[in-house]
C-alpha positions in Angstrom: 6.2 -11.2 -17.6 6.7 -7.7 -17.1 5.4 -5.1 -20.5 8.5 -5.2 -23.0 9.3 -1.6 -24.1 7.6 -2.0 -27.5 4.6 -2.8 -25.3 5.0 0.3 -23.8 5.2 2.6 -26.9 2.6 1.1 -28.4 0.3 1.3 -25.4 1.3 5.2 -25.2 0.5 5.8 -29.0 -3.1 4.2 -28.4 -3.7 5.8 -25.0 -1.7 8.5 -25.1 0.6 9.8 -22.3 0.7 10.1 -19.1 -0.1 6.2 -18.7 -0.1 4.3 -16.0 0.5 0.7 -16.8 -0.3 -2.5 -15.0 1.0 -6.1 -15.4 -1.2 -8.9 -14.6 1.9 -11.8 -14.8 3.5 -9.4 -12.2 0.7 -9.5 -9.6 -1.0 -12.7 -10.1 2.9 -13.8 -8.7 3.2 -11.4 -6.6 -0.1 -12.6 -5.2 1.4 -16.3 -5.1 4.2 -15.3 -3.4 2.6 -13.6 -0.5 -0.4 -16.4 -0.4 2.9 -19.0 0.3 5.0 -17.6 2.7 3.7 -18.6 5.9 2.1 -22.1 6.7 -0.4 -21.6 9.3 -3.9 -23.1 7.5 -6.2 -20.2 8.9 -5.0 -17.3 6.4 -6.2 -14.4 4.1 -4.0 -12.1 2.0 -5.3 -8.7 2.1 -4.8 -5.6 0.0 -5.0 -2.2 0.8 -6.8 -0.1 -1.5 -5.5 3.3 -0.7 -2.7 1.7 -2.2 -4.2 1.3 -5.9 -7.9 1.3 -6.1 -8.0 0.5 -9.8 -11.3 -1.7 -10.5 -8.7 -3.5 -13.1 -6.3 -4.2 -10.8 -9.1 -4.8 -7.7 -10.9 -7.2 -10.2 -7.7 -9.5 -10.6 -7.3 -9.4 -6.7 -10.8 -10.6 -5.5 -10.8 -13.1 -8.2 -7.4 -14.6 -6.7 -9.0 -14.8 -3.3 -7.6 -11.4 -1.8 -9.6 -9.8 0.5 -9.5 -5.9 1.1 -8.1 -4.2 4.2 -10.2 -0.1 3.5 -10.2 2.8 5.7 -13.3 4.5 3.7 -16.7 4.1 3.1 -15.9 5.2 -0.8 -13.7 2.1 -1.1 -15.6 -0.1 0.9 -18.9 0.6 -1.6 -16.1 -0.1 -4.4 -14.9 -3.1 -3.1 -18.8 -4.7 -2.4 -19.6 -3.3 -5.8 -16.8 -5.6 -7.6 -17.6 -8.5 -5.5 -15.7 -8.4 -2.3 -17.6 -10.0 0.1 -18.1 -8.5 4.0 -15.9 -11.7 5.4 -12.9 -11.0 3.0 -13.1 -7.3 4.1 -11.4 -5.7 7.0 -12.2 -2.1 7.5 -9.7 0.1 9.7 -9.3 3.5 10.2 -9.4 6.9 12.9 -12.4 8.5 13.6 -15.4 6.2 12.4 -18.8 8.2 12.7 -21.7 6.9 13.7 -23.7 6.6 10.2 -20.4 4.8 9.0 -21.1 2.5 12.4 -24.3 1.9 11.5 -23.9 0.7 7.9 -20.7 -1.6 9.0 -22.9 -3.5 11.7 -25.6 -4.3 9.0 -23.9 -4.9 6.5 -21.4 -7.4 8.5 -18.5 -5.7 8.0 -15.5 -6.3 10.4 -14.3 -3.5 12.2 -11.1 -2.2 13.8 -11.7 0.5 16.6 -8.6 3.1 16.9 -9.7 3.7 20.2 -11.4 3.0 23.7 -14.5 5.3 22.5 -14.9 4.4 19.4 -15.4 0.5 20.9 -17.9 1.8 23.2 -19.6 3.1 20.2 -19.7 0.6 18.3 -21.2 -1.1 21.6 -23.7 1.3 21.9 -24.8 0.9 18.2 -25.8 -3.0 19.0 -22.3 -3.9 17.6 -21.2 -6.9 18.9 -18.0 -7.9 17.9 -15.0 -5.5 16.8 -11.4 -5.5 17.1 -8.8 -3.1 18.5 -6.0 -1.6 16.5 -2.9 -1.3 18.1 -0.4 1.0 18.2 2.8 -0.1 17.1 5.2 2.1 18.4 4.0 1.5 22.0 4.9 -2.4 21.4 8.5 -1.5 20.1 9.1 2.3 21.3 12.9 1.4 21.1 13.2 1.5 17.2 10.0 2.7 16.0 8.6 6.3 15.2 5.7 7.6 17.2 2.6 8.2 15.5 -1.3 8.7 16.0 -2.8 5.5 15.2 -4.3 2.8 17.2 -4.6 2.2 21.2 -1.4 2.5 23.3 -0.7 -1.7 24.3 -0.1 -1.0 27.7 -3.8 0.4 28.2 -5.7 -2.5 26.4 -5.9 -4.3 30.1 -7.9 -1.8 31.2 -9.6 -1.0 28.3 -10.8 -4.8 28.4 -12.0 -4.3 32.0 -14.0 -1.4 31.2 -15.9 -2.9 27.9 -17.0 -5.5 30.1 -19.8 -3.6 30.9 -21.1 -2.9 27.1 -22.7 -6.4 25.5 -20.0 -7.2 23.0 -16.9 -8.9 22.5 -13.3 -7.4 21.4 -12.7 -10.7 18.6 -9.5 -9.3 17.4 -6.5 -7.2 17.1 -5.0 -5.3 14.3 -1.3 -3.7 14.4 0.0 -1.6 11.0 3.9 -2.7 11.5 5.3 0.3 9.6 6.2 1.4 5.9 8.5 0.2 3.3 10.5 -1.4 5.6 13.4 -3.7 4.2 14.2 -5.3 7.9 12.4 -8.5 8.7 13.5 -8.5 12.2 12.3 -5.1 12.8 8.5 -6.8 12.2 9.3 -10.1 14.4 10.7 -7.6 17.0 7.6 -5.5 17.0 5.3 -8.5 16.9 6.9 -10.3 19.3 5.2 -8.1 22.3 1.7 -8.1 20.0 1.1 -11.8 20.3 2.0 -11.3 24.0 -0.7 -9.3 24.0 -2.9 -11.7 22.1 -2.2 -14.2 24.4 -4.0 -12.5 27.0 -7.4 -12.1 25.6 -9.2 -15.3 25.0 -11.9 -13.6 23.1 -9.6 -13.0 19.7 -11.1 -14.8 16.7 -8.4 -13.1 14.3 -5.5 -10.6 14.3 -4.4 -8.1 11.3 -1.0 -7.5 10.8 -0.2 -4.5 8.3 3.2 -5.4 7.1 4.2 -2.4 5.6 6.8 -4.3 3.0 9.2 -2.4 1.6 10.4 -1.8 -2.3 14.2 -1.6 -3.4 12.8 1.6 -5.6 16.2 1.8 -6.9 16.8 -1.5 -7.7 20.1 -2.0 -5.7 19.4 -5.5 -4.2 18.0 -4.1 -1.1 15.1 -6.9 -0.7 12.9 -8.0 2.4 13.4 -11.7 3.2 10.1 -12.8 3.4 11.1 -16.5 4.0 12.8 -15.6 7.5 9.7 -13.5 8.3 7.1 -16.0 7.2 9.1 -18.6 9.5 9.0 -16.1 12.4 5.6 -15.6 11.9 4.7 -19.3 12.2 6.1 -19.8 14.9 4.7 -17.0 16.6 1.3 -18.1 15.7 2.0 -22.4 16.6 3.7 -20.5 20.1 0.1 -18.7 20.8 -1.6 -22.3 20.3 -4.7 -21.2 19.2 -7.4 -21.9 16.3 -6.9 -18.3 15.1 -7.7 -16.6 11.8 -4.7 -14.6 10.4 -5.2 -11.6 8.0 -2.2 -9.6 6.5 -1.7 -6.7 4.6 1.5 -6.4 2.9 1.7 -3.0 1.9 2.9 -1.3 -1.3 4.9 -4.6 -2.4 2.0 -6.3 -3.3 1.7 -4.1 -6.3 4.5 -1.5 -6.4 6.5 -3.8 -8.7 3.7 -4.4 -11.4 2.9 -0.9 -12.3 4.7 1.7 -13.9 4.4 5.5 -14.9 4.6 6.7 -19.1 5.7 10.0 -19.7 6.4 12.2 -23.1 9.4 14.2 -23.4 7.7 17.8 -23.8 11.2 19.7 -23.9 14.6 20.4 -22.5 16.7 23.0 -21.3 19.6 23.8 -19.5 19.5 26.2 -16.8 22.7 27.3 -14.5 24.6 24.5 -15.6 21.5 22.0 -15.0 19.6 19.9 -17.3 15.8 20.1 -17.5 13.7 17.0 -19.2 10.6 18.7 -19.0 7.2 15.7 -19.7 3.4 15.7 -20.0 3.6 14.1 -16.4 3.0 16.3 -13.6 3.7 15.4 -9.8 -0.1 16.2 -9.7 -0.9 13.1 -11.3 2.6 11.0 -10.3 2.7 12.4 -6.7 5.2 9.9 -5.0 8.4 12.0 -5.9 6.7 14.7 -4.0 5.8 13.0 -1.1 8.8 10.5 -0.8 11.9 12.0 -2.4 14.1 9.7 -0.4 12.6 6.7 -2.8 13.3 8.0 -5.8 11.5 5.7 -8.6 14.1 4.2 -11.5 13.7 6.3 -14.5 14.7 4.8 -17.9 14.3 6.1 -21.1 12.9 3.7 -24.3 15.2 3.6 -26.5 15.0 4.1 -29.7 17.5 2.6 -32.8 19.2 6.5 -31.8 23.0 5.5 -29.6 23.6 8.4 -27.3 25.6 8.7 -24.1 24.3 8.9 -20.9 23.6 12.1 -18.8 22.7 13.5 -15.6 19.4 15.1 -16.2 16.5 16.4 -13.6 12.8 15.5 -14.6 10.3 17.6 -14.2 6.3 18.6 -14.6 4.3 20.8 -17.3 3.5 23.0 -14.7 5.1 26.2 -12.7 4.9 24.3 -9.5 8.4 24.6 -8.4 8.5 21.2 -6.9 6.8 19.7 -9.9 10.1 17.7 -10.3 9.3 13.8 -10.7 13.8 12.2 -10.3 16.5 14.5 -9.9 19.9 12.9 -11.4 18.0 10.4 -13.6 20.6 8.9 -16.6 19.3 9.8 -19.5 20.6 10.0 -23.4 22.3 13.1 -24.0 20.9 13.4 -27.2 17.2 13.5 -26.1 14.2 14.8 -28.0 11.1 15.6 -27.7 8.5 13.0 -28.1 10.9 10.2 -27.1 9.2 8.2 -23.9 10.4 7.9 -19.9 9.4 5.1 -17.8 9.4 5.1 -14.1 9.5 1.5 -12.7 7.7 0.4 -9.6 4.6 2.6 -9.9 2.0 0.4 -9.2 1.2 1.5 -5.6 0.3 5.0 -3.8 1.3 7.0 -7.2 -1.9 7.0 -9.0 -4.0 6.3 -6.1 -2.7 9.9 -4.3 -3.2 12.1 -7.7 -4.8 15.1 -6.6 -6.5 18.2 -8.2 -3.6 20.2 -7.7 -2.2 22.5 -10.7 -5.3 21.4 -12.7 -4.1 18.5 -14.6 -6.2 15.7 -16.0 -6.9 12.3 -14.8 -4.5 10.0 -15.8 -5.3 6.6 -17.7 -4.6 3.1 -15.9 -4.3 0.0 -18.0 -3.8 -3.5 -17.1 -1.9 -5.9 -19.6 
């Protein structure tokens, strides 16, 4: 069950505010969920720990069986440190140096390549297996975005001819399918070409799919159907006819949902007309709002025994950043006072984790409940 707003209060009077705060009961289902919805035996959940590196919330994840999909070598140390093992880990990313190479291949870690040179590399280090990432917009160029990730499909044939001459074997593929997207057929569509691929390279032991599943930030009912996709996905998979391992990442909604930002009212104002909730939060330390105003986070205030009448009101930071604004047209009381608590739902992923140094503001606490 999710923290009950007394929860919350009292967590912010022991901890003080800003908080983030995590529920287990949300992610251990959440976890469930995404462990059931495809049938295919050969399977591993992943998580992505840009997304919420938390050693809390890590902690619960490898101790359900997650593994870790990583694109550092600051969150790989993390993750072997809390007892990730190299087999549950998947590390992907651009640019891999050679050092990073190096401690990879002896340490057993698998490894994406974002390109034809950085397999040859990995070659030429006495790697022997690695996968390719794929580029997903070149497998769906009709309704996806372009971007600068992964190999373009269309060259992996001759890519595959050419790292015949190094003494290792490409063992899988990996494909990030998007973000926060709500459609279900927009993945099948996109994967649809991908296990085409697949089918052509006999060597694969395993393909990543990053799934990129989105959250209904605003609550409105807007909410992927996983069933449909977990069904496509079988299929896909019995259609390729092959003893393959499957790893996928699902994105934020693996976590969004159980986490959730604590801010003090600080003081208010109006300004030309315009409301002002001013809060010890800072779009330093909650940076989403910044980054993705188009997903505005739910905002609710915890009410106290006070009635009051809702209000358009615009939340912003303790700082003279003039973007420091974390919701613009939240509902809130129009009788409220400093002191009194805001919650913004659905905080658990790529909000704490992208906090920054920016305007100088402390480190925020994270708590799991």
């Amino acid at each position: 069950m999710r923290p009950t707003d007394d929860d919350l209060r009292q967590l912010a009077v022991s901890h003080g505010s800003p908080l983030y705060v995590y529920s287990r009961d949300v992610l251990l289902r959440n976890v469930k969920m995404f462990k059931s919805f495809v049938r295919w035996p050969q399977f591993r959940l992943l998580f992505a720990t840009m997304a919420n590196p938390s050693e809390d919330v890590l902690t619960i994840l490898f101790k359900e069986g997650v593994g870790a999909c990583v694109n550092s070598r600051r969150h790989l140390d993390l993750c072997l440190s809390l007892g990730c093992t190299a087999d549950r880990i998947q590390f992907t990313t651009t640019g891999i140096t050679r050092p990073d190479m190096r401690f990879l291949i002896a340490n057993s870690i698998p490894c994406n390549a974002d390109s034809e040179q950085q397999a040859k590399n990995w070659f030429s280090l006495n790697g022997r297996r690695v996968g390719l990432r794929i580029n997903a917009a070149t497998l769906n160029p009709t309704e996806l975005r372009r971007d600068r990730i992964g190999i373009d499909s269309k060259h992996v044939p001759d890519i595959l001819k050419t790292l015949e001459t190094y003494d290792g074997v490409i063992n899988g593929l990996h494909v990030y399918l998007g973000t926060n997207i709500l459609d279900c057929g927009l993945m099948l569509r996109t994967l649809a070409p991908f296990f085409e691929l697949a089918s052509t390279i006999p060597t694969l032991e395993y393909l990543n799919i990053g799934g990129g599943i989105g959250v209904d930030y605003l609550h409105r009912g807007s909410l992927f159907d996983l069933g449909s996709f977990g069904r496509g996905l079988d299929g896909m998979l019995e259609r390729l006819g092959r003893n393959i391992f499957l790893y996928f990442e699902p994105g934020r909604s693996l976590i969004a949902n159980a986490g959730c930002f604590v801010v003090s009212v600080t003081d208010v104002k109006t300004l030309s007309g315009k409301r002002y909730v001013c809060v010890d939060g800072s779009v330093a330390q909650f940076p989403r709002p910044l980054h993705h105003p188009d997903t505005p986070h739910n905002v609710r205030h915890l009410w106290s025994e006070r009635a009051s009448p809702l209000r358009d009101a615009t939340v912003v930071g303790r700082t003279t950043f003039s973007r420091d604004v974390l919701a613009d047209g939240a509902q809130l009381p129009a009788e409220i006072k400093i002191g009194d608590l805001l919650v913004f739902d659905d905080a658990g992923a790529y909000c704490s984790s992208m906090a920054s140094r920016f305007l100088g503001q402390p480190d925020t606490v994270g708590v799991v409940i």
